[in-house]
C-alpha positions as CSV (number, residue, x, y, z in Angstrom):
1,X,0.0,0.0,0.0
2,X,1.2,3.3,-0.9
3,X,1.7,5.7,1.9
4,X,-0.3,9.0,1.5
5,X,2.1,12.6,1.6
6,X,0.8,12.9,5.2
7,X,2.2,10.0,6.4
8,X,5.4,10.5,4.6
9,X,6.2,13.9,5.1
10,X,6.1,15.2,8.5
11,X,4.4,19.1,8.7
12,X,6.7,21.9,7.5
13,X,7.1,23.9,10.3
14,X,5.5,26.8,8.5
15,X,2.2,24.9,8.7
16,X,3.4,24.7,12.4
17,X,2.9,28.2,13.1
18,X,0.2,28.9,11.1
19,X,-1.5,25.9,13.1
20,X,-0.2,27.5,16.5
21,X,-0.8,31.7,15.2
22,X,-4.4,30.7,15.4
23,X,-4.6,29.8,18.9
24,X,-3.1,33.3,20.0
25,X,-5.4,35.5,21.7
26,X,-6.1,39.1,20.1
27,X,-4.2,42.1,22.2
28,X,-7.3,43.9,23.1
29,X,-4.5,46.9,24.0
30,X,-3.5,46.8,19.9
31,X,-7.2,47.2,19.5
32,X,-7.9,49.9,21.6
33,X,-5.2,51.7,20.2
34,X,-6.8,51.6,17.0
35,X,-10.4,52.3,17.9
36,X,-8.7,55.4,19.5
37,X,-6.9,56.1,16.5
38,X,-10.3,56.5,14.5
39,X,-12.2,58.4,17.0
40,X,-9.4,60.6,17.2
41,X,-10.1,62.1,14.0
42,X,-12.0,64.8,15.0
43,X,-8.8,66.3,17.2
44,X,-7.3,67.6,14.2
45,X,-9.9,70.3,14.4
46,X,-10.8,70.6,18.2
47,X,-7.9,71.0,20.2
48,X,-10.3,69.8,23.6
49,X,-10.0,66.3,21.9
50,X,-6.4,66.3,21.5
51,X,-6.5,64.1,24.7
52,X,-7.4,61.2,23.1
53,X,-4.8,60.8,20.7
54,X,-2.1,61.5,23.4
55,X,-3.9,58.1,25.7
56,X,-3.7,56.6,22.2
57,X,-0.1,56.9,22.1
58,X,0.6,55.7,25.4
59,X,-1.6,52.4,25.2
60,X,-0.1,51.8,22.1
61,X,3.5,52.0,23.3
62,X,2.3,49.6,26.3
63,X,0.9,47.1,23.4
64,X,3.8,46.8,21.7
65,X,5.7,46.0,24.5
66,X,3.6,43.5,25.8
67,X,3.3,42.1,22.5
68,X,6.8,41.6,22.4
69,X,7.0,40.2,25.0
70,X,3.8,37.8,25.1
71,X,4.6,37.1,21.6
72,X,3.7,33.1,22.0
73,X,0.3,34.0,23.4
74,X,-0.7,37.2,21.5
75,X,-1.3,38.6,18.3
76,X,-1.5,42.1,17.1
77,X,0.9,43.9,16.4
78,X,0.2,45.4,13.2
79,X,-2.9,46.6,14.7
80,X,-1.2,48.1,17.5
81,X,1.4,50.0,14.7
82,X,-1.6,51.5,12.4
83,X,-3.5,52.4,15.9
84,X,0.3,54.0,17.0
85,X,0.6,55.6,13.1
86,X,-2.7,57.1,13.9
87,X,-2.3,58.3,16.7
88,X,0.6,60.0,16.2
89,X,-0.5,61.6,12.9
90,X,-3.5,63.0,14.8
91,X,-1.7,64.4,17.9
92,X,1.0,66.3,15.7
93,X,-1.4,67.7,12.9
94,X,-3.9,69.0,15.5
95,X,-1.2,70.5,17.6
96,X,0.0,72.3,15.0
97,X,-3.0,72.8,13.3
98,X,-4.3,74.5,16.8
99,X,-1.4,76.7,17.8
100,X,-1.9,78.4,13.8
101,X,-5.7,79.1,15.4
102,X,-4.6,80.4,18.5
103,X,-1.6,82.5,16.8
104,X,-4.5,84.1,14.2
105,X,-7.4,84.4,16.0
106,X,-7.4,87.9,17.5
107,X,-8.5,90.0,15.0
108,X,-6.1,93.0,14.4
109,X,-7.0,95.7,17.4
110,X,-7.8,93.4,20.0
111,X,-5.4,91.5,22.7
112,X,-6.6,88.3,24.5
113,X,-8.0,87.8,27.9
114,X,-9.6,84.8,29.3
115,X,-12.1,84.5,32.3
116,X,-9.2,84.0,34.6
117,X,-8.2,87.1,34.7
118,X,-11.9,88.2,35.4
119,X,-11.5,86.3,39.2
120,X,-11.7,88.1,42.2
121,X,-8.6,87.8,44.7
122,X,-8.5,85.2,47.6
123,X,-9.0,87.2,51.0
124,X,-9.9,90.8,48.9
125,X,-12.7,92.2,49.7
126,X,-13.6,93.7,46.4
127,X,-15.6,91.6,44.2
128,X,-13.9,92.0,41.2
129,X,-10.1,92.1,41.2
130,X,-8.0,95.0,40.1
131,X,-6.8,93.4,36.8
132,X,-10.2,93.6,35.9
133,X,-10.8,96.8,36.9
134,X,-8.1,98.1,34.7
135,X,-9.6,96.0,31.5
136,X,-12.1,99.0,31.5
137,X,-12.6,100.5,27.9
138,X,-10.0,98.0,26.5
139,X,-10.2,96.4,23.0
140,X,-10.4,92.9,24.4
141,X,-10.7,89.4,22.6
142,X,-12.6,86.6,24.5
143,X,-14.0,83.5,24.0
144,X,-17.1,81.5,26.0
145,X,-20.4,79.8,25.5
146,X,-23.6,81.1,25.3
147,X,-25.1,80.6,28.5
148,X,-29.0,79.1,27.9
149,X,-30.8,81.8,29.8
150,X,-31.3,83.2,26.5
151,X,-35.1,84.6,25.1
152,X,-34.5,82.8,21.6
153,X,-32.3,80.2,19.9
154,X,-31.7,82.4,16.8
155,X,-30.7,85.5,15.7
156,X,-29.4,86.6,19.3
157,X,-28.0,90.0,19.4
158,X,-28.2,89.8,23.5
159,X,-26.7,87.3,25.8
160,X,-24.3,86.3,28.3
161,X,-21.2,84.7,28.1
162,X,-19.7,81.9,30.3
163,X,-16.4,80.1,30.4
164,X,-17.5,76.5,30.2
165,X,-19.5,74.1,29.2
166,X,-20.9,73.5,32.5
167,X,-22.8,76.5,33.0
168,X,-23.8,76.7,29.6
169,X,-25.4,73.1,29.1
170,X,-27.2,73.1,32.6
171,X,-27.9,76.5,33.1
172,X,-28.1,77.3,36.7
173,X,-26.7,80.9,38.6
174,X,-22.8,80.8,37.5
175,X,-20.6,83.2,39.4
176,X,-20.6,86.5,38.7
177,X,-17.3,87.1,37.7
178,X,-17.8,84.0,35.5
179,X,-20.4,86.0,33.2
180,X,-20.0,88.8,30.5
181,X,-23.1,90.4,28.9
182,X,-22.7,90.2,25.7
183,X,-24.2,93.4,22.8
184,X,-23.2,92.6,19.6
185,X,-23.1,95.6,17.0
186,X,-25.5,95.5,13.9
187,X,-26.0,93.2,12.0
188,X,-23.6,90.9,14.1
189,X,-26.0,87.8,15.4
190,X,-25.2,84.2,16.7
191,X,-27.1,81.1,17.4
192,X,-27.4,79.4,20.6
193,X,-25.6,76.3,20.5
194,X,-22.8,74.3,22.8
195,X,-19.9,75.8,20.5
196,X,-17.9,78.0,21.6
197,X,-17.8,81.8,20.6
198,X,-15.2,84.0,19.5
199,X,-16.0,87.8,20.4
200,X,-13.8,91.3,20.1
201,X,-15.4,94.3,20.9
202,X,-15.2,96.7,23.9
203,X,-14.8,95.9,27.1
204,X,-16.5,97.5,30.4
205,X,-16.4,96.8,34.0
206,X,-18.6,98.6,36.8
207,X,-18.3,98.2,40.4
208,X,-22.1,97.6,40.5
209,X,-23.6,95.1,40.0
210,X,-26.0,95.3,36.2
211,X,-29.2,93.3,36.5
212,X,-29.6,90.3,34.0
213,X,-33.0,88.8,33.3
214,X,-32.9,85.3,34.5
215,X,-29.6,85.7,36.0
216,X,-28.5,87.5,39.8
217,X,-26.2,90.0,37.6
218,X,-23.1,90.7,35.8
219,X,-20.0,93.6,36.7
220,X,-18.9,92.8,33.2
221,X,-20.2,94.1,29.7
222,X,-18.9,93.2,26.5
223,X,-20.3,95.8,23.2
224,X,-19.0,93.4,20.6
225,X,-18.1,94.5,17.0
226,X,-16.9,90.8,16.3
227,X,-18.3,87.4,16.8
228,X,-17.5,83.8,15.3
């Protein structure tokens, strides 16, 4: 009886590892790193999301370490380089892509402050601190959200402006010193929504607190001749 090529040739050890490649478990940290690397995408233009990317990196550098390591009982590893390749891509074009925002943002004119500045200081007893105080009648770029204590969704010309997304989504009474009252210059109109907005205009600041419908009040005013 003739013997059949499987009984005369033993298994090339090619078929060996195929056989055994099989049995290797998945690295579920290559995986993650590329499921990070797609919803990533969006970073390139929001800088908030940049985060992502960055935690993409770092799992990704852990994967292919423990790949290399567990190589006899996981698999993976070109998943874990495109999720890395990704990642990376992302988290250099969106850091560059938002430093070129934040360099060309403040229209010509104006100089940037940020709500910070706006804080009162611990243990004074003035409500508003002096660096705000001496912001009055400056040409002053800001940016916020629309907080929802608005009259209309559309077409606002009159609003208030808050630093995060907190107050703005939920509403509620924010601090004062957290809020600007926001007139924007004809035609000059936004939308509410939970982006944020870009405004330039003049600003004021009065010892006194100005009433706000809906809202206790606001020592800052904001007549805006820009808005995006």
């Amino acid at each position: 009886m003739t013997a059949s090529p499987s009984e005369t040739f033993p298994p090339s050890k090619s078929a060996h590892a195929s056989e055994y490649a099989r049995y290797r478990a998945i690295s579920m940290s290559a995986v993650t790193t590329a499921i990070i690397g797609i919803i990533s995408i969006p970073a390139i233009l929001f800088s908030k999301l940049l985060f992502l990317p960055f935690m993409g990196l770092i799992i990704g550098t852990y994967s292919m370490l423990q790949l290399k390591r567990r190589s006899d009982e996981l698999k993976g590893i070109h998943t874990a380089k495109i999720g890395l390749l990704m990642c990376t891509s992302i988290l250099i074009t969106g850091t560059v892509y938002s430093s070129y925002v934040y360099a060309t943002e403040v229209p010509e004119g104006f100089f940037r402050i940020s709500f910070t500045e706006l804080q009162p200081n611990e243990g004074s007893p003035l409500p508003i601190p002096e660096s705000a105080l001496s912001l009055d009648g400056e040409r002053i770029f800001v940016k916020g959200y629309v907080h929802p204590a608005v009259t209309r969704r559309k077409g606002i010309k009159q609003f208030v402006l808050v630093p995060d997304m907190g107050t703005c989504c939920f509403g509620g009474q924010p601090k004062l010193t957290d809020m600007i009252e926001v007139t924007l210059k004809d035609p000059l109109r936004v939308n509410y929504s939970l982006s944020q907005v870009k405004l330039a205009g003049t600003f004021k600041v009065s010892p006194i607190k100005k009433n706000v419908s809906g809202l206790d009040g606001v020592y800052y005013q904001l007549d805006a001749e820009y808005a995006r």
